[in-house]
C-alpha positions as CSV (number, residue, x, y, z in Angstrom):
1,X,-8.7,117.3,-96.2
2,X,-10.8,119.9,-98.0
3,X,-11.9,118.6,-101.6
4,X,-13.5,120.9,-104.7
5,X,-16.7,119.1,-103.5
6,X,-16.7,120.7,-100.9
7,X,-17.3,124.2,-102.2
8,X,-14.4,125.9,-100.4
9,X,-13.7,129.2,-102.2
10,X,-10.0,128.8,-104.3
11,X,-7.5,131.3,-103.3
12,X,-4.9,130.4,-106.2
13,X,-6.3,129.0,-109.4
14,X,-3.6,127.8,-112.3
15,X,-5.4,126.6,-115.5
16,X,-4.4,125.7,-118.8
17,X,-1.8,123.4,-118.1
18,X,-0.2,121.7,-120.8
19,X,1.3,118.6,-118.6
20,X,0.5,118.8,-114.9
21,X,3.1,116.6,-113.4
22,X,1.2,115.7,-110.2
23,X,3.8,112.9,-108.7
24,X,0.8,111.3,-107.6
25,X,1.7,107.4,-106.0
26,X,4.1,105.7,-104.6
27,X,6.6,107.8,-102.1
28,X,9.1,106.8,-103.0
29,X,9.4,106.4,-106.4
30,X,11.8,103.2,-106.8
31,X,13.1,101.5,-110.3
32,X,10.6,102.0,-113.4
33,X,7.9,103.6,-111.1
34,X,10.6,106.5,-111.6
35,X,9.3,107.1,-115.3
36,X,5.9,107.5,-114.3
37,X,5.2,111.2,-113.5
38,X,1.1,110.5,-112.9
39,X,0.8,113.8,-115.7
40,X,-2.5,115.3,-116.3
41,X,-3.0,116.4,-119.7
42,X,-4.8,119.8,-120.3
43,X,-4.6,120.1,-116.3
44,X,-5.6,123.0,-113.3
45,X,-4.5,123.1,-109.9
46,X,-7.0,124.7,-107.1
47,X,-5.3,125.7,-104.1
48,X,-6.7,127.3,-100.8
49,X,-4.0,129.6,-99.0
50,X,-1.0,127.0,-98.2
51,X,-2.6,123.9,-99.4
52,X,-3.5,122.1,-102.8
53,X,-7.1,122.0,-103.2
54,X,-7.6,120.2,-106.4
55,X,-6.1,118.3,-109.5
56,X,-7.8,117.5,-112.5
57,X,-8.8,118.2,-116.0
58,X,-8.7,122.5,-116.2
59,X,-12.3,122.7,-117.8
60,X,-13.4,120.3,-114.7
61,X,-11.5,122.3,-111.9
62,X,-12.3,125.6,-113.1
63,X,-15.9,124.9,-113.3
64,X,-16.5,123.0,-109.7
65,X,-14.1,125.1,-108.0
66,X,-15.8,128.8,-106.5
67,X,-13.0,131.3,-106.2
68,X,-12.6,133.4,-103.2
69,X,-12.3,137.3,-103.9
70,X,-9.3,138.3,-104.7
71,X,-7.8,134.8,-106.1
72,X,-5.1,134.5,-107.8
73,X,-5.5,133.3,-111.4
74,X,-2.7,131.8,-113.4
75,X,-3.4,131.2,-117.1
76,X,-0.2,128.2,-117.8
77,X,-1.1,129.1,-121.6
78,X,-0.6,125.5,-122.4
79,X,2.9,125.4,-120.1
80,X,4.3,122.8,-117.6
81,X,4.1,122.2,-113.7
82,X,5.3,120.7,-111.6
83,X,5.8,120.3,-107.9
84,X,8.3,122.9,-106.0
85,X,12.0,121.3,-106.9
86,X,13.4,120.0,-103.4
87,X,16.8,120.7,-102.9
88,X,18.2,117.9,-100.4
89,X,21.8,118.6,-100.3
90,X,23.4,122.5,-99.9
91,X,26.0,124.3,-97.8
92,X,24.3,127.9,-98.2
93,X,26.2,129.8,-94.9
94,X,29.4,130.8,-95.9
95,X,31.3,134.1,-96.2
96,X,34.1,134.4,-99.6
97,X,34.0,132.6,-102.7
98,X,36.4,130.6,-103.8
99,X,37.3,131.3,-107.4
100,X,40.9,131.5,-106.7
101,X,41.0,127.4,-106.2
102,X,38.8,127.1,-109.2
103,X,41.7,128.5,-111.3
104,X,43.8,126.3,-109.4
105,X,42.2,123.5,-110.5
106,X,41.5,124.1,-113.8
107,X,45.3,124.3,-114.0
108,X,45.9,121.3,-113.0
109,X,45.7,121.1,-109.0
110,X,43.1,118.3,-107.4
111,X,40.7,119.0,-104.9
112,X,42.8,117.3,-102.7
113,X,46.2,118.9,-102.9
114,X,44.3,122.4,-103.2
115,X,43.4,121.3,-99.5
116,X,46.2,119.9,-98.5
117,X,47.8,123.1,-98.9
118,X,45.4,125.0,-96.3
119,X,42.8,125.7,-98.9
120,X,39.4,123.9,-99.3
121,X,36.5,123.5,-96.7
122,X,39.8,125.3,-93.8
123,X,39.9,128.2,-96.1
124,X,36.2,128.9,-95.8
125,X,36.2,128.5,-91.9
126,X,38.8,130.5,-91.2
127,X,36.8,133.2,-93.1
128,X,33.1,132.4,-91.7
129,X,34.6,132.2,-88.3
130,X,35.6,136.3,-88.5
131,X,32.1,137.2,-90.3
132,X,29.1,138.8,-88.2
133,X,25.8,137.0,-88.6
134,X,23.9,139.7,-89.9
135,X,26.5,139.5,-93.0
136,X,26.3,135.6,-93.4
137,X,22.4,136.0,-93.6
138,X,22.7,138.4,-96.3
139,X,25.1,136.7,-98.2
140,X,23.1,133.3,-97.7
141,X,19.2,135.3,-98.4
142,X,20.7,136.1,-101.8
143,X,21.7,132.7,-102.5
144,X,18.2,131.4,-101.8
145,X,16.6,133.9,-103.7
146,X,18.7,132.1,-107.1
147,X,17.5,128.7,-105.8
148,X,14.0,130.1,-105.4
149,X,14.1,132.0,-108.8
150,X,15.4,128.0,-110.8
151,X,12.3,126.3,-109.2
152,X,13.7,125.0,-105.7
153,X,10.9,125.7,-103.2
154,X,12.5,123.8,-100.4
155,X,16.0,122.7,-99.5
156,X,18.0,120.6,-96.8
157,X,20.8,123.5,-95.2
158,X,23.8,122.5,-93.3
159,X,26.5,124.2,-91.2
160,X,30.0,122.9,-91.5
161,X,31.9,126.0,-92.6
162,X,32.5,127.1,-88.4
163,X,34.1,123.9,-86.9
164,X,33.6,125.7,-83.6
165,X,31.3,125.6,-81.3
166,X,30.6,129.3,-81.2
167,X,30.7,129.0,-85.3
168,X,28.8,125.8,-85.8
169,X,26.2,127.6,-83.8
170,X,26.0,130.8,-85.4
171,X,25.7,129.2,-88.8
172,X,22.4,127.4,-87.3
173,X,21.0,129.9,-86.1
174,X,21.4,131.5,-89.0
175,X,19.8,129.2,-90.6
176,X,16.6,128.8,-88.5
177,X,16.3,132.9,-88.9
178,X,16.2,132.3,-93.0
179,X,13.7,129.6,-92.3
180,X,11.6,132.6,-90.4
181,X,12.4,135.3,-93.2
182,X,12.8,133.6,-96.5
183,X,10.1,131.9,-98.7
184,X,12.2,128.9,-99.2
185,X,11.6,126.1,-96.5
186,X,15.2,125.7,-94.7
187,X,15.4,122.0,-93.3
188,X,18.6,122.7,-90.9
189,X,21.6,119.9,-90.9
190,X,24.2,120.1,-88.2
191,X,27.6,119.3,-89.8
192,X,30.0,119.7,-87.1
193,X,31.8,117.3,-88.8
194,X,32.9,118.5,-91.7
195,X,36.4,118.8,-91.9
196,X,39.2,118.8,-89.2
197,X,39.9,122.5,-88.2
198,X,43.4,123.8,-88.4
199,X,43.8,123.7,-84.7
200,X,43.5,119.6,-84.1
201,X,44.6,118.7,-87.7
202,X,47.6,116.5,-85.2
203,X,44.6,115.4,-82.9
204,X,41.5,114.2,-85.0
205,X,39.9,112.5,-81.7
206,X,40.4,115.7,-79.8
207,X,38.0,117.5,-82.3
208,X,35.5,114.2,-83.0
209,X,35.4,114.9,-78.8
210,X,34.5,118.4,-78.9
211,X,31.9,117.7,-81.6
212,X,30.2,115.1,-79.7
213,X,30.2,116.4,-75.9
214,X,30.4,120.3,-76.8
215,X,28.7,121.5,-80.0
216,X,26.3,118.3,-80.0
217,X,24.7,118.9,-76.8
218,X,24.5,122.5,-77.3
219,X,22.7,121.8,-81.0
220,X,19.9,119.8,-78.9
221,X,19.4,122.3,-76.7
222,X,18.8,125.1,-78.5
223,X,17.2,122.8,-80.9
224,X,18.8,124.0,-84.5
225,X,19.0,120.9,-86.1
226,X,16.7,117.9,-87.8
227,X,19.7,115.7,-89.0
228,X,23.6,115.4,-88.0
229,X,25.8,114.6,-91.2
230,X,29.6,113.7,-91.2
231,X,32.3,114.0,-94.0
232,X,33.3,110.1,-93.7
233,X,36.1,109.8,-96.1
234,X,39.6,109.3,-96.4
235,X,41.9,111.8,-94.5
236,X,38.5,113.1,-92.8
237,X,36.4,111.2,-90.4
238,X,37.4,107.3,-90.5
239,X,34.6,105.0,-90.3
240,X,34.7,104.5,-86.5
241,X,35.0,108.3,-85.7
242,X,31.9,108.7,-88.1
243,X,30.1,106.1,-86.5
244,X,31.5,107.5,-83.1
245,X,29.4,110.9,-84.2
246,X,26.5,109.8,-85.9
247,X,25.5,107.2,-82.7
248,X,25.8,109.9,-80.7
249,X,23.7,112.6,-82.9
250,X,21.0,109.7,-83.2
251,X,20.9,109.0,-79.3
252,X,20.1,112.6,-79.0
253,X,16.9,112.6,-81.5
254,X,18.4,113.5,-84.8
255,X,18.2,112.2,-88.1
256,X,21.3,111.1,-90.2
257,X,22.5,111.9,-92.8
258,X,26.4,111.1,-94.6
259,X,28.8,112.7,-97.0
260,X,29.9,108.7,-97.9
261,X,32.2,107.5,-100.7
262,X,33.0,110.4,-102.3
263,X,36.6,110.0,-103.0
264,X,37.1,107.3,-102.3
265,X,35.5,103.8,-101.8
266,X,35.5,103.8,-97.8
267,X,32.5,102.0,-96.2
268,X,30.2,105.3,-96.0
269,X,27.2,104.0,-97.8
270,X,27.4,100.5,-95.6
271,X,27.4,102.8,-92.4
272,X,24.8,104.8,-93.3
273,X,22.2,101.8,-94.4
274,X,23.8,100.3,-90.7
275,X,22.6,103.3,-88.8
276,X,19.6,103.9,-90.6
277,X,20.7,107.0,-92.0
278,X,18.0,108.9,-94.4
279,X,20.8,110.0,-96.9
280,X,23.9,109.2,-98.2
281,X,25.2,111.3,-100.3
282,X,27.7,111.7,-103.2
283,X,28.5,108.0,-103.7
284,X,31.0,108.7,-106.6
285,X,32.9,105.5,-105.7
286,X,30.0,103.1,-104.1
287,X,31.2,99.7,-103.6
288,X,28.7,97.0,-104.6
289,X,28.3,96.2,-101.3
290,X,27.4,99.9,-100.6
291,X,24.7,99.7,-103.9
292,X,23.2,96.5,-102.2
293,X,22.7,97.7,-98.7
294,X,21.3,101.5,-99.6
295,X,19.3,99.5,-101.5
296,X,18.2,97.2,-98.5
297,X,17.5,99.7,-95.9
298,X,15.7,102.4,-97.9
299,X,18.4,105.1,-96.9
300,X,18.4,107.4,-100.0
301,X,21.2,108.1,-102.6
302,X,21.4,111.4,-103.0
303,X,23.8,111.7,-106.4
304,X,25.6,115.4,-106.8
305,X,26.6,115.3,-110.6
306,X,27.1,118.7,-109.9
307,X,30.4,118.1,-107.9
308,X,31.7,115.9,-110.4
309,X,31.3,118.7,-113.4
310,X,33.0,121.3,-111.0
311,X,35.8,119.3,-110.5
312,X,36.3,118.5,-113.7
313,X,35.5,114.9,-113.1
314,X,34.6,112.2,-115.3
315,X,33.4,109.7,-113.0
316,X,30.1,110.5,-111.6
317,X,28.0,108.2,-109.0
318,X,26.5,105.4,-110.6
319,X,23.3,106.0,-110.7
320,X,21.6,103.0,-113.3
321,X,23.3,100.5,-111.1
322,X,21.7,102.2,-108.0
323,X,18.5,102.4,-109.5
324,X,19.0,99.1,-110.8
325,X,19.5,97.6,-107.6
326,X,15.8,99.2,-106.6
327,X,17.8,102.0,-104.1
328,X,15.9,105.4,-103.7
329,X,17.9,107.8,-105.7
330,X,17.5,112.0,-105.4
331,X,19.5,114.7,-107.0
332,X,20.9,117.8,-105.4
333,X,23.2,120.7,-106.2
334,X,25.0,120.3,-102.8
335,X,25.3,124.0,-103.1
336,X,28.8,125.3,-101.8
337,X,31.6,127.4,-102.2
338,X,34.2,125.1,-103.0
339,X,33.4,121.8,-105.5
340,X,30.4,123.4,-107.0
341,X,29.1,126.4,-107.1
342,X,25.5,126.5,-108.3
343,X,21.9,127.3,-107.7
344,X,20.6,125.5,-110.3
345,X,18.5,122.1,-109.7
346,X,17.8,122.3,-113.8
347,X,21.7,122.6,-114.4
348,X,22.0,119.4,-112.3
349,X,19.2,117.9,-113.8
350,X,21.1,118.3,-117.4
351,X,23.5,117.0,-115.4
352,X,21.9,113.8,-114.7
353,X,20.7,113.0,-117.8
354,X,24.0,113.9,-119.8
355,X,26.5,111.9,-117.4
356,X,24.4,109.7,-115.4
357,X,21.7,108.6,-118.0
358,X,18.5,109.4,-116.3
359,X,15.9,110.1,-118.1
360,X,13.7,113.5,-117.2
361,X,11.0,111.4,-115.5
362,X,13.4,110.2,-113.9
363,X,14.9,113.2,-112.4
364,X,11.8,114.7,-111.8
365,X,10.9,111.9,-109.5
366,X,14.7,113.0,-108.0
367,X,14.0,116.7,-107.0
368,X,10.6,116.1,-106.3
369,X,9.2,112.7,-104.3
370,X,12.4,111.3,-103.5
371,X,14.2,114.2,-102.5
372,X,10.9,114.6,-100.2
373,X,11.9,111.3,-98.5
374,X,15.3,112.7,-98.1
375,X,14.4,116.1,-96.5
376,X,11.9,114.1,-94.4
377,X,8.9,116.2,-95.8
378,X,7.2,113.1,-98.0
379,X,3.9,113.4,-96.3
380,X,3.7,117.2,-97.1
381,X,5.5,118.0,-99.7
382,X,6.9,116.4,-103.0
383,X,3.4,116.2,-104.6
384,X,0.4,118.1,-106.8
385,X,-2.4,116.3,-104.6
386,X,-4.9,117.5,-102.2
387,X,-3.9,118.1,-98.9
388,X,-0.5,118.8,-100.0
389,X,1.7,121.9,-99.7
390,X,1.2,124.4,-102.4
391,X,4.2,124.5,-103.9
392,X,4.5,124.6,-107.7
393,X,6.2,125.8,-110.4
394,X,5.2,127.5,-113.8
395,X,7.8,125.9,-116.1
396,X,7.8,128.0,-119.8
397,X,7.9,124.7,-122.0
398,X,5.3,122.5,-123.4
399,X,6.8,119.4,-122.6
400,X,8.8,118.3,-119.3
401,X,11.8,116.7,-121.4
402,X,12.7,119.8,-122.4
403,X,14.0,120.8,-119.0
404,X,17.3,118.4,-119.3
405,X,17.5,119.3,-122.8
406,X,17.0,123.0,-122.6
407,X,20.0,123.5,-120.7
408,X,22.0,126.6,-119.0
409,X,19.3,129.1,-119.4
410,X,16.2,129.1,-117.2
411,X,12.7,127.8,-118.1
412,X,10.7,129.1,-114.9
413,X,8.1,131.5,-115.4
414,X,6.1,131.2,-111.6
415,X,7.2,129.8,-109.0
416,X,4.7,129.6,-106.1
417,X,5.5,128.7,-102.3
418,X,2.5,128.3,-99.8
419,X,0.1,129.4,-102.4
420,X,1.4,132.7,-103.1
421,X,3.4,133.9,-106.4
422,X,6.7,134.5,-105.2
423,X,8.7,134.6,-108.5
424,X,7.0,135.8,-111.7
425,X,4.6,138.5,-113.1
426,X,0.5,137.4,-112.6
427,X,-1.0,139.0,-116.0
């Protein structure tokens, strides 16, 4: 790995950093390690086109570090950075909105009879199903371009809202065309399995059939996918039919991942530490049991406070007992049209720390190392080290805690993706 020592010319140079939170250590970061950010004080950040160069003191770095012509130079004036925010849960390809069941809701409907009654994830298929992919990807560029402009430099992206094969597929490739087009890494999920279409709502194996021996094998093939979730959750996918899905998806050379305990306390955490999932997600009702074997197997909890605050929840997933028990724990906005609607990693971040009690070292070490591990990017991404990806962000506060407490507005002032400014004015 290239070093300041050895005299490479610097294509990106950010000085004058008030707190450099480099991440640097232990991947993952598990129980108090969480709280320790590895912060330089008075820090720079030499980078050479798509990789970090070097960390360290900004007097130190800027004087051992040559420039090559043209660098970019950042003065931080004192400011914050840290790593790119990792995103490890969104459903970014869909057509409408769904403000309508918002209202709903905030009237008094649940989640559940709202889809009971035909709307929910079946109201946003039927609609993706009739939309051209050249009007998905513009509807899903403009969402990245807000998760880009809040700090997120990378995020996981799952289909779900086509629940056909010709649909499922679409949304992929979708998907792997963003990856191509947009700044924003795209690490595709295939979520065939999201919720039982209106066509086999009388004949749930039918559909877990079609996802396994139809859309599965056609996923491989065209090879649109790095992990396979599953909604498994009461009145969706039943533990067997999950397990049914997920075998298959691992046989074939994907990673898991698991929408697990959300509403209900069903098993899903225990099947995804069983399978040797890398996430399971939500986790609003975690049984002990669950807590003890995430824990055990080193699959991550990936908490979505985000969900909770849409649906105008007061329980949220227990995340001090989770980090209690020593499990890996990551935040995420799970991005979608239906239980929450957001872009913003910092919103969930306040979030966290509001309803969940995590500190912000804490959920730093949540959107940044840990929700590497869950993206299955730890070795590249997640870190302010040489040899790393360089991605970082220009935060406009002197001190990290003010990112939780500094809420609803946004503190971003850069934001830089494979060395190059992709958010923010360079004076």
């Amino acid at each position: 790995m290239p070093t300041a020592n050895d005299h490479i010319k610097a294509t990106l140079l950010v000085k004058n950093i008030g707190q450099l939170v480099t991440m640097a250590g232990p991947i993952p970061r598990i129980g108090d390690a969480m709280r320790d950010l590895a912060i330089i004080e008075n820090g720079g950040v030499a980078c050479v086109r798509n990789e970090v160069l070097a960390v360290g003191e900004s007097d130190d770095i800027e004087r051992s570090t040559p420039l090559a012509l043209g660098a970019t130079v950042i003065d931080a004036a004192g400011g914050v950075v840290t790593p790119g925010l990792i995103d490890p849960h969104t459903h970014p390809v869909f057509g409408k909105t769904r403000e309508d069941e918002f209202e709903m809701r905030i009237s008094g409907k649940t989640y559940q009879e709202i889809a009971a009654a035909g709307g929910g994830i079946r109201s946003s298929v039927r609609d993706l199903r009739e939309r051209t992919a050249d009007d998905l990807r513009e509807r899903t560029s403009r969402r990245l371009d807000r998760l880009l402009a809040h700090g997120v430099t990378t995020i996981e992206a799952k289909s779900g809202y086509g629940l056909s094969t010709e649909a499922e597929l679409k949304s992929l490739e979708v998907i792997r065309e963003l990856n191509e087009q947009h700044a924003i890494d795209l690490v595709p999920t295939f979520l065939g399995a999201h919720e039982v279409p209106d066509e086999y709502r009388d004949n749930k194996d039918t559909y877990v059939d079609i996802v396994i021996n139809e859309m599965l094998p056609q996923v491989i093939d065209r090879k649109l996918a790095t992990f396979s979730d599953v909604f498994c959750e009461e009145n969706v996918f039943t533990i067997d039919q999950s397990r049914r899905i997920q075998a298959a998806a691992r046989d074939a050379g994907l990673r898991l991942r698991f929408h697990a305990d959300e509403l209900a306390s069903t098993g899903g955490a225990e099947l995804a530490a069983e399978l040797g999932a890398t996430t399971a997600d939500h986790l609003i009702h975690i049984s002990a049991s669950g807590i003890k074997a995430l824990a055990a197997s080193g699959t991550v909890a990936v908490m979505l406070p985000g969900t909770s605050f849409s649906l105008g929840s007061k329980k949220y997933a227990p995340a001090r007992r989770l980090i209690e028990a020593g499990a890996t724990v990551s935040l995420s906005t799970d991005c979608n049209p239906g239980s929450s609607f957001s872009e913003s990693l910092p919103m969930i971040i306040s979030l966290a720390a509001i309803h969940m009690g995590l500190t912000a070292a804490e959920s730093l070490a949540c959107t940044t190392v840990n929700a590497a591990v869950a993206v299955g990017r730890e070795t590249t991404h997640g870190q302010l080290v040489a040899g790393r990806a360089a991605d970082l962000v220009v935060w406009d506060m002197a001190d990290y805690r003010e990112l939780p407490y500094h809420y609803g507005v946004n503190l971003v002032r850069q934001v830089i993706k494979n060395g190059k400014v992709v958010i923010g004015e360079v004076k």
